[in-house]
N, C-alpha and C positions, 0 to 999 in steps of 0.2 A: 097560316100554319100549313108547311107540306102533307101530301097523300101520306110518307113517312112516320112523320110524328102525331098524323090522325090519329092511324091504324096503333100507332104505340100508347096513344093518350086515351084513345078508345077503349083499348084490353084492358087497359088499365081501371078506367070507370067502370066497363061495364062487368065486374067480377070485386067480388069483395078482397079488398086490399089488406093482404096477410103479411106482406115482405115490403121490404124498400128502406130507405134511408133518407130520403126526404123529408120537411116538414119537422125534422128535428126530433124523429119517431125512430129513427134507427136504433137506437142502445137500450130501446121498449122491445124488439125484437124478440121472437122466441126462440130458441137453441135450435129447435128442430128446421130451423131456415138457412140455416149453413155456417158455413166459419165467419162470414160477412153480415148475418142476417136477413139475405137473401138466396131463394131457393139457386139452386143449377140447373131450374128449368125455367119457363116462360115470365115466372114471377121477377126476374132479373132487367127482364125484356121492358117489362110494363113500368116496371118502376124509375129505369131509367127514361121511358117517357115520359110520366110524372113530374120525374126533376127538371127537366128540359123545359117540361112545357114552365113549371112554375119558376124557373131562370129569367124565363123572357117576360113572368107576369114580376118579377119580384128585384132582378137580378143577385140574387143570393143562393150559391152553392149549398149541396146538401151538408148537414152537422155531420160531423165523422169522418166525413171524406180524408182529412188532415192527418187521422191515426194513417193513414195508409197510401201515398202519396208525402213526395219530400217537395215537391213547387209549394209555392205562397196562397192563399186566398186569392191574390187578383190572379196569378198563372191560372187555379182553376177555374174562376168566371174569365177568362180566354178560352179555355175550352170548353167550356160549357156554352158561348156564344158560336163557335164553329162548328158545334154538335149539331146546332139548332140552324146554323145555314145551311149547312149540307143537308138535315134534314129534311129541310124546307124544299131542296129540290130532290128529294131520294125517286126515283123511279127505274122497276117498283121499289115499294119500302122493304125495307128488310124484317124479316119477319122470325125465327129462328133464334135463340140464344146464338149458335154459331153466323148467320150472318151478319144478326148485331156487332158481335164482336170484330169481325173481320172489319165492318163498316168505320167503330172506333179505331180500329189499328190504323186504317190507313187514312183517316180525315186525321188525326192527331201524330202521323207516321214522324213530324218534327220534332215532336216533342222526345222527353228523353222517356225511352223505352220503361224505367222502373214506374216512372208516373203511371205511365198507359196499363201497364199490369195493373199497378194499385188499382186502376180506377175499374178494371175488369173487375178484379177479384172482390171489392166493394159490394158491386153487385153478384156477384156469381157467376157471370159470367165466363165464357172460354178466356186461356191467357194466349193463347196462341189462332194464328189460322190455319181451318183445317185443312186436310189435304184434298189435293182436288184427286175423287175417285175414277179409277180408272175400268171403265163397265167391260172390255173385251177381256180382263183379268189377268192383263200382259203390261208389263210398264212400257210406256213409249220408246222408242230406237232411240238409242246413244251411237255416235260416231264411232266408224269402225269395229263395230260389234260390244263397245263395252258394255257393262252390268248397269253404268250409272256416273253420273259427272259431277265433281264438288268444283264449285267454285270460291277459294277460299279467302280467307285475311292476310291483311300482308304477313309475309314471315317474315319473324325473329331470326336473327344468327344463329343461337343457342340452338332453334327446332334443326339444324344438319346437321346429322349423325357423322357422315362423312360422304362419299361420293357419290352414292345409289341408295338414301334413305333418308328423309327429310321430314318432318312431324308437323301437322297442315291444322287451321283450324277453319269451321264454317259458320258464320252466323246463324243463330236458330232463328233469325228473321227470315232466312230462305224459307221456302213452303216446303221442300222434302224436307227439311230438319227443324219446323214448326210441328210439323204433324209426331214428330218421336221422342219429342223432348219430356221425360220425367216430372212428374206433376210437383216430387218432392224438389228437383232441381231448379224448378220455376217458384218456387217457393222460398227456397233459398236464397235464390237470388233478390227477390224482392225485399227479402230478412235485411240480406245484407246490406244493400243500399240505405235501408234505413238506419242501419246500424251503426252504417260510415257516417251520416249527416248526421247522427247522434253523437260522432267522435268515441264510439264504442268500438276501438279497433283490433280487441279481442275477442268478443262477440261475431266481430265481420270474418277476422283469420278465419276461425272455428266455421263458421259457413261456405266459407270460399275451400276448405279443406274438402268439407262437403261436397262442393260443387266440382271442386278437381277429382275427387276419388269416386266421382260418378261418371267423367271421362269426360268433362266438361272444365269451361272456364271463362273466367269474368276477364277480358280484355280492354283494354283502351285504345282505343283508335280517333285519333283526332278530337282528344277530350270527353268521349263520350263511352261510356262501360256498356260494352257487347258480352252478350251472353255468346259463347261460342262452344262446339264440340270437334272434339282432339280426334284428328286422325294420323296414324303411322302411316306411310307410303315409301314403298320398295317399288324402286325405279324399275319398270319393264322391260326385258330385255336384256340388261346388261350387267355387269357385276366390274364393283371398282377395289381397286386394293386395298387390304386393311391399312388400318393407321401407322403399323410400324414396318408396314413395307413399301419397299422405292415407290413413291408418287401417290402415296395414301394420301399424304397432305396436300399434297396440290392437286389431287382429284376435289377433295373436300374444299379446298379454298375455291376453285374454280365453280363449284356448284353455288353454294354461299354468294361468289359475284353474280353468278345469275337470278336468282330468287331471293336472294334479302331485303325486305322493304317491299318486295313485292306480290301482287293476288295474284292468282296461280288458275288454270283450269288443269283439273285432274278427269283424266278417263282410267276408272276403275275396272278391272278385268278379273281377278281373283284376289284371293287369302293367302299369303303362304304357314308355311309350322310355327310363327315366332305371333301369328294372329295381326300381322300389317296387312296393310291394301296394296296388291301388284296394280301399276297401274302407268299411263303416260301423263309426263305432266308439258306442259306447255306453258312458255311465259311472254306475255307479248308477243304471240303469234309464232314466238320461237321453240321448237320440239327438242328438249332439254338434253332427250338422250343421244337425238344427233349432234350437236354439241360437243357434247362430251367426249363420243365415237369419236368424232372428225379431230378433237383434239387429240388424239391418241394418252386419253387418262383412264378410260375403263374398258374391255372387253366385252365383247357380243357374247353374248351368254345361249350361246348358242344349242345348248342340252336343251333351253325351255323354250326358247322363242325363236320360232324358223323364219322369221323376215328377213327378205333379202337383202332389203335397202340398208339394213342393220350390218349384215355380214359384209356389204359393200362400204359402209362407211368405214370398218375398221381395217376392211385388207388396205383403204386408201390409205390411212395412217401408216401401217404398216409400212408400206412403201415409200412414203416420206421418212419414216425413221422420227416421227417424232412423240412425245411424251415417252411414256413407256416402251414404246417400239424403240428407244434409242440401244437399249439392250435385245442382244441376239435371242436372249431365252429368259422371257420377266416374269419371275412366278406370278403362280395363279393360286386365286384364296383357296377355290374350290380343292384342290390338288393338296395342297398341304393343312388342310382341316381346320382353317385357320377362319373361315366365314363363320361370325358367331351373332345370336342376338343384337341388335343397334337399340341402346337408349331412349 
């Protein structure tokens, strides 16, 4: 047995055992030990050492486990034996509710993510990892001065607005979006998944409702349901013409072939009135706005954003005459009060 599950099997004996799910003692539990029967503190910690260690004397999973988790009995003695390998070599052992937790996340990280909650929230433990604190009280430098960088899901077609506005989502397995995720929203979600393997799929709508009107959403990606959070993003810099003027639509289809189906890095920079994230996006190493510029389908917005490289790419177009430059004098949203909220 590792230094790891010593130290977890250790706390465990040497303290009188009030919490856990083990031994088929879980649904004996008293109220005052959480939604799970196990506390939100250490008692989560110990207990799960407990069952680990009695996996490897017994190979039989805790009773209850099953209410909360949708894998099979043998999926869970799978990971109850990887618990106990990693274990075995933890150094040091994790010791904290939160680094247990992180420790499960990432030895079981294959697994499908609603299991790994269950088996958190089983015991009490964190559903997420926390964020790693920053002690000079300053977030780390982002590229070219941004506030903060999303790296996101591929986009849908549906999330472009049209030329200069696209609707991004982040997995909350990232660790800046693990650390902010809503307790109720992580709860939902787990709701939900059990809901759907129950074929209870009014039940699930009703949660996923939940979970979108918290600014969040349950994705699919490669067969597997991502918890993710919705962000609006207003292209920096630039500004493309509405939909019902000359080359609105082929600004919009032209953005769409760049980012559909594709992960995005976003460099965040401000808010504007409509409550989107100003910001630059990049796709495959390609800076979207110049792009755009260089096609002659949006305008350097040049009232917010003094880059030169910006006001250079569009007098280029300019002077080729092409997209919107193919007219002498092509209105501007801004001008005719026609820039409104995007969807």
């Amino acid at each position: 047995m590792g230094n790891a599950l010593r130290f977890l099997y250790g706390e465990c004996c040497s303290k009188p055992i009030t919490t856990g799910s083990g031994g088929g003692n879980w649904a004996n539990q008293q109220q005052s030990h959480g939604h799970h029967g196990v506390s939100t503190s250490t008692g989560g910690v110990s207990t799960l050492g407990r069952d680990i260690h009695q996996f490897e004397l017994t190979s039989q999973v805790p009773e209850g486990l099953s209410k909360h988790v949708v894998s099979s009995k043998k999926a869970q003695a799978n990971w109850y034996g990887k618990l106990s390998e990693a274990w075995a070599q933890a150094v040091p052992p994790p010791k904290s509710p939160e680094e247990v937790s992180t420790f499960v996340i990432n030895t079981l990280k294959r697994h499908k993510k609603v299991d790994v909650e269950g088996l958190l929230s089983f015991y009490g433990l964190p559903l997420t990892q926390p964020a790693v604190e920053v002690t000079t009280g300053q977030a780390p430098p982002v590229a070219n001065g941004a506030k903060y960088e999303l790296n996101t899901l591929p986009v849908d077609e549906k999330a472009v607005a049209d030329g200069d506005t696209v609707t991004v989502y982040v997995s909350t397995l990232n660790p800046r979006e693990a650390a902010c995720v809503p307790q109720t929203v992580q709860q939902a979600a787990v709701e939900r998944a059990k809901a759907r393997a129950q074929k209870n799929y009014t039940k699930a709508d009703a949660l996923h409702k939940q979970i979108t009107d918290a600014g969040y959403r349950m994705l699919n990606i490669r067969n597997e349901e991502i918890l993710a959070r919705k962000y609006r993003i207003r292209l920096r810099g630039i500004d493309a013409p509405e939909s019902a003027m000359p080359y609105g639509k082929e600004a919009k289809e032209e953005l769409i072939r760049m980012v559909v189906g594709k992960s995005l890095k976003v460099l965040i920079f401000d808010e504007d009135r409509y409550g989107r994230c100003v910001g630059d996006i990049y796709c495959n190493g390609v800076f979207v706005q110049e792009r755009m510029l260089k096609k002659g389908l949006v305008w350097h917005y040049g009232a917010y954003d003094k880059r030169p490289e910006l006001e250079k790419w569009e007098k280029d177009a300019r002077a080729k005459r092409i997209g919107l430059w193919a007219s002498a004098n092509p209105e501007k949203p801004w001008e005719i009060g026609m820039e409104e909220e995007s969807s």
